[in-house]
C-alpha positions, 0 to 999 in steps of 0.5 A, a space after each residue: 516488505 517492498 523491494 525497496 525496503 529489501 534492498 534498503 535492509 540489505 544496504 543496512 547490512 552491507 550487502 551488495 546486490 548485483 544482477 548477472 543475467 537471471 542471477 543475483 550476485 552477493 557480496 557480504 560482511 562474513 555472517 551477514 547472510 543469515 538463513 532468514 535472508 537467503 530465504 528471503 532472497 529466494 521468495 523475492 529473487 524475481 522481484 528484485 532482479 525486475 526492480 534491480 533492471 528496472 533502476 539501470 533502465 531509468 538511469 539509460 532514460 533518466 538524464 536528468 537529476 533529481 536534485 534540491 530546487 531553488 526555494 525561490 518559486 511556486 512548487 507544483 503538485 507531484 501527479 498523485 497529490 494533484 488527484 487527490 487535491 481535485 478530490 479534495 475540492 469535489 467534497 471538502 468535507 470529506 475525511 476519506 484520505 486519512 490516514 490513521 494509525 495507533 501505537 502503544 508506548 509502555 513504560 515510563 514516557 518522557 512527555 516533554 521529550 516526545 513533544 520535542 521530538 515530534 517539533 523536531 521531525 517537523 523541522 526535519 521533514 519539509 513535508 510536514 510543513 506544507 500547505 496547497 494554495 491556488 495561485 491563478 487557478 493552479 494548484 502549488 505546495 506551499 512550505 512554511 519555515 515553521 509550523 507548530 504541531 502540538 501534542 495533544 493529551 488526553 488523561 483518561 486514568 480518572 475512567 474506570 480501568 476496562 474502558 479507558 482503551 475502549 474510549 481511546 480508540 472511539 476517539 481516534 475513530 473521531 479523530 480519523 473522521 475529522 478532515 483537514 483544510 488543505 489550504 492551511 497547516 499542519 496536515 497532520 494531528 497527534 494525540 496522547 491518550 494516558 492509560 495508566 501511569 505507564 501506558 499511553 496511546 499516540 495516535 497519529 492522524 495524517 493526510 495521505 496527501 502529504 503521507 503513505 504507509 512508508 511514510 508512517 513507519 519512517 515517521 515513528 522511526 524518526 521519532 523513535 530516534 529522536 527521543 532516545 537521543 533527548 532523552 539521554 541528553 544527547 543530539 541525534 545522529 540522523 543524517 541530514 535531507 538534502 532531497 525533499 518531497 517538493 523537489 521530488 514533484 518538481 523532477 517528475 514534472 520535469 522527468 515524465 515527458 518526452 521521451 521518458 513519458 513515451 517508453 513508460 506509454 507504449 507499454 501501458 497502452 499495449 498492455 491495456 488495450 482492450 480493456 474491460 471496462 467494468 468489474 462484473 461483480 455480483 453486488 448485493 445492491 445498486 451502484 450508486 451514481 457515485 462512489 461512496 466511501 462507506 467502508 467495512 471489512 472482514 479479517 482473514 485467517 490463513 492458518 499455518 497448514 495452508 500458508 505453509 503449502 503456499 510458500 511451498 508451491 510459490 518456491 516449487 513454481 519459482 513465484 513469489 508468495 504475493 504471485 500465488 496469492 494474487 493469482 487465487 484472488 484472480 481465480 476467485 474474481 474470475 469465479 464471480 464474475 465469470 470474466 477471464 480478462 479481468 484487472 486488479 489494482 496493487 501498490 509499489 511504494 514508488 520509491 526506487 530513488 536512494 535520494 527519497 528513501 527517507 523522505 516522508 510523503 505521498 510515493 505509492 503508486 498504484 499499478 495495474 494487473 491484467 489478468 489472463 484466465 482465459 483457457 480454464 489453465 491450471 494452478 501452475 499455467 496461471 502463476 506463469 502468467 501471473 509472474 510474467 505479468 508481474 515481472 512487466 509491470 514492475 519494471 514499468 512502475 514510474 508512471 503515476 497512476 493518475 497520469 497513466 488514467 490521463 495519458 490513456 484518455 480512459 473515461 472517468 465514472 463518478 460511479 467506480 474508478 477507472 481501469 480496476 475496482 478491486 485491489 490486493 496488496 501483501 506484505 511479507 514482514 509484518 510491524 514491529 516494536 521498537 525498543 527504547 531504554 524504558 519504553 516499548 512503541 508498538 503499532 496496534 493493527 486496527 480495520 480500516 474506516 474509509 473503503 476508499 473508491 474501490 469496490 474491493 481490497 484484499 490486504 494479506 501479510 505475513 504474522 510469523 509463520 501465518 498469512 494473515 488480512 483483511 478483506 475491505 469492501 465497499 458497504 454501498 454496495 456489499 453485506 458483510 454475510 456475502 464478503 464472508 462467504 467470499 473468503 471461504 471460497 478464498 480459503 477453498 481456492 488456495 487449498 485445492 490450488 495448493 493440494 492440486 496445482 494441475 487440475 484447472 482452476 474452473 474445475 475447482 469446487 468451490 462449495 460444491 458443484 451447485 454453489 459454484 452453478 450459483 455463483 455464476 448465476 448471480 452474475 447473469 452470465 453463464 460460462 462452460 468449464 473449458 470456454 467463456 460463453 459471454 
């Protein structure tokens, strides 16, 4: 769960949060603060107290409103829409920004009903009703008043039973490689596959351009609500939108200049000066002179043994789970690489504005993390810095990535992307059914297709008492045996980080004593355990 998400929950509930220095103050409905919650707040009480400082310090900056725009002009593209629209024009074949995801319906389903539901959350959410057109060789959001999404079904009930999933998820695999025009609409596609009398695969494809995982799990709320309210004859009581994603981008526009653009780059520019220019990952093959989305991944077990001493040292340190286990990701990278000074990419759901939280469109915003091993510190040194450097970041998250990339003027490479080449992301909740009366919605969690530009991307989160994930890689340039066995020194970085937190992170064996000397090797660089040697 983002902190947006926390404090939206939280607002849900009823209870206030407020910041006193380095405290949160509570104010509550009696019962409201479930063991579960207080718990929560005490995994997560830095990152709210930055996100909490962060929204006062944009208000003392933030003159300007974010407020509906006249309809009667050309919309502007937010900064992350117009990357990937230049993208789009690079390869207009290309289905590597879609996104893909599946939910399980059971029980008895109303098709019709879920067909209009689906109509009405397009009337609903503008942005599933926007198009780009260039007008004088500038690129603009264009909103239809109406735009037909049907709901496409598939009866696969005539195959034999133990392969009707199978065929299902092969089509959405299709589906998922189909690209979109983005000079025309709708940017998104569902289909229906019928199982059994009662049991049905929705599987929604959507292009990130107008979309992000937020946006999904809004997106199947929304049609959630939407179908128990037709479904029992009634209208729904969704609160109406006043704010959506056009105005949003034409705000930013408006908002990042000036003197908002300054503050947001004096930070950045001292906190990236210096910056290595490469991820030295041992790769098992050449890079190639473009990047390639040829993705693959290997999921990851954390057992409950190890998750457990994780929370357990991330609450002793007064860290957060995702800064324990960024900082064994960082160690690990280290380990490879053999640079202390290295950059990992993570993602905010940008979406620190009440006004937007129930909008649907493209919010994330990528951030980047320097890492400082240099040293050889221990396990407790370096969650120090990690939390520090967290806490900074986060309160400087309002600058769009792609604008950051710009403003700094770093030089792109059509080889790998610019500032960081590997990302880790966490989650500390994990997808839930939705319960309708007589139908249960459930997500089914499936690899990712497309690598996206980067070499590496560690996803964890939390699945009841485990950390679980995946490991997505770049397959031009990794073999599936060496991501393998990058995870096992994963798994031994967090043991030994967990069960020794002060010995230093370079002393830690890996496999041994002469795996580690191999891994170092292979990166043709050669280090000592208490120096860089470069």
């Amino acid at each position: 769960m983002m902190t947006a998400e926390i404090l939206s929950y939280l607002r849900r509930l009823e209870i206030k949060v407020s910041v006193d220095g380095t405290r949160l103050r509570l104010s509550a409905p009696a019962g409201a603060l479930t063991p579960e919650i207080r718990l929560l707040l005490a995994e997560r009480k830095s990152e709210i107290i930055s996100f909490i400082r962060d929204a006062q310090l944009a208000v003392s900056y933030d003159p300007l409103p974010l407020q509906p725009v006249p309809r009667d002009r050309n919309f502007p593209l937010s900064f992350a829409q117009q990357w990937l629209w230049f993208l789009d024009q690079l390869d207009p074949a290309s289905p590597a920004y879609n996104i893909s995801s599946i939910f399980r319906l059971q029980g008895d389903l109303i098709i019709p009903v879920l067909q209009q539901s689906l109509d009405e959350l397009v009337k609903r959410q503008e942005i599933l009703r926007t198009s780009f057109e260039v007008v004088e060789g500038e690129p603009y959001q264009r909103v239809s008043a109406m735009v037909d999404v049907p709901l496409k079904l598939v009866d696969l009930t005539q195959q034999p039973q133990t392969e009707r999933q199978q065929r299902a998820l092969r089509a959405a695999a299709d589906e998922a490689r189909t690209p979109f025009d983005l000079s025309s609409g709708p940017l998104i596609r569902l289909t229906l596959f019928k199982l059994d009398v009662a049991e049905h695969l929705l599987v929604i494809t959507i292009h990130h351009i107008i979309s992000d995982g937020w946006s999904i799990r809004l997106l199947i709320r929304e049609i959630a609500q939407f179908y128990q309210a037709f479904s029992a004859g009634c209208r729904p009581s969704l609160s109406a939108i006043s704010i959506h994603y056009a105005d949003f981008a034409y705000w930013q526009r408006q908002w990042l200049r000036g003197s908002a653009l300054d503050e947001q780059l004096g930070f950045w520019k001292q906190k990236l000066s210096g910056l290595p220019r490469l991820l030295q990952l041992p790769t098992d093959k050449p890079r190639l002179a473009v990047v390639s989305m040829e993705g693959a991944s290997v999921p990851l077990k954390i057992d409950q043994t190890l998750s457990d001493a994780v929370r357990r040292l991330s609450l002793t340190e007064g860290v957060t789970v995702f800064m324990t286990l960024l900082a064994a990701f960082q160690t690990l990278l280290c380990r490879y690489t053999g640079q202390a000074d290295l950059v990992i990419g993570t993602s905010v759901a940008g979406r620190n504005r009440r006004e937007i939280e129930a909008v649907i469109g493209f919010f994330v915003n990528m951030l980047p993390l320097r890492a400082d091993l240099s040293g050889n510190p221990t396990t407790r040194e370096l969650l120090k810095r990690v939390r520090e450097v967290t806490i900074e970041v986060h309160a400087h998250q309002d600058l769009p990535f792609e604008k950051l990339v710009d403003e700094l003027k770093i030089e792109r490479h059509l080889s790998y992307t610019p500032i960081f080449q590997a990302v880790f992301t966490f989650q500390n909740s994990s997808r839930t059914s939705l319960q309708l009366p007589g139908l249960t919605i459930t997500p089914i969690e499936l690899p990712p297709v497309w690598a996206r530009p980067y070499d590496l991307t560690l996803s964890l989160s939390e699945k009841g008492q485990e950390l679980n994930g995946v490991l997505q890689y770049n397959a031009s340039l990794f073999y599936e045996r060496t991501i393998r066995a990058m995870l096992d020194h994963y798994l031994t970085l967090l043991k030994e980080m967990t069960r020794n937190p002060d010995a230093p992170i370079l002393e830690i064996p890996l496999d041994g004593k002469e795996e580690a000397e191999d891994l170092v090797s292979m990166a043709g660089i050669s280090f000592a355990l208490d120096e860089f040697s470069f």
